[in-house]
C-alpha positions in Angstrom: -18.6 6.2 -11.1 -16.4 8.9 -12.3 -13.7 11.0 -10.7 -11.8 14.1 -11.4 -7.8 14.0 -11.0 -5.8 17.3 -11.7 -2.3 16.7 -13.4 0.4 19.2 -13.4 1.9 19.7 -17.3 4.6 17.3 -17.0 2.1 14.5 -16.1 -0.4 15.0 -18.7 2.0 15.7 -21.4 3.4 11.9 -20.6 -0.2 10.6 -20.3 -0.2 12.1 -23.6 2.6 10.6 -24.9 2.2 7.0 -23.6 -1.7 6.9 -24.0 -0.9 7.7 -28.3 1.6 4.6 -28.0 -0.7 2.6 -26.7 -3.5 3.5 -28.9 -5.9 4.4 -25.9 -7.9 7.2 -24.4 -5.5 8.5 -21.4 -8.9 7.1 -19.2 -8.4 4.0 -20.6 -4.6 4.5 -20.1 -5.3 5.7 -16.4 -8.0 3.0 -15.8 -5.1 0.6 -16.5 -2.3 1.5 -14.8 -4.9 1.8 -11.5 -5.8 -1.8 -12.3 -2.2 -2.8 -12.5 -0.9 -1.5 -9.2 -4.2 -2.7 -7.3 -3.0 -6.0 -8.8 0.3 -5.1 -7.6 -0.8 -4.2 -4.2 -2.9 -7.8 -3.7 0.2 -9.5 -5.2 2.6 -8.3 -2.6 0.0 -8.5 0.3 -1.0 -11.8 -0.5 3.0 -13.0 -0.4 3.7 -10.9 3.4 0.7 -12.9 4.3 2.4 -16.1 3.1 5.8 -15.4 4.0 4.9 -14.3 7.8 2.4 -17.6 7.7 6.3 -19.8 6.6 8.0 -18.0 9.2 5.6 -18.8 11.7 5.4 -22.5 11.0 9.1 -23.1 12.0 9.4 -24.6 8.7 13.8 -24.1 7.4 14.6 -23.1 3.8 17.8 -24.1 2.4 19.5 -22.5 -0.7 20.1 -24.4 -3.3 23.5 -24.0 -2.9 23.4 -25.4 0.6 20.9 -28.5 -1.1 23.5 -28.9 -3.7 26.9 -29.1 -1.3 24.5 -31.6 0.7 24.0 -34.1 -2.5 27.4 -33.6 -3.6 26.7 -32.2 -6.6 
């Protein structure tokens, strides 16, 4: 599938820039920054999900500064 994006100046000249440092087409540079925020975007989801299912199982957390006065050490 393809798409078309419009870039002001400023934008393209750093896709530009940063697409000749890495060596790449700036599609290939564009395909994979996309990729890496999606990534992003799943990584954080899927840690609300697990921090609101913690929170919900009444579960306590304890620094380790708290576990550490505790032991004594």
């Amino acid at each position: 599938m393809n798409i078309s994006i419009e870039f002001n100046n400023e934008v393209m000249a750093l896709l530009e820039r940063f697409s000749k440092e890495k060596h790449c087409t700036i599609s290939d540079f564009i395909k994979k920054a996309v990729l890496e925020k999606l990534e992003d975007l799943e990584d954080y989801e899927a840690a609300v999900e697990a921090w609101e299912e913690y929170e919900m199982s009444g579960y306590k957390s304890f620094s380790a500064e708290d576990v550490f006065k505790e032991l004594e050490l």
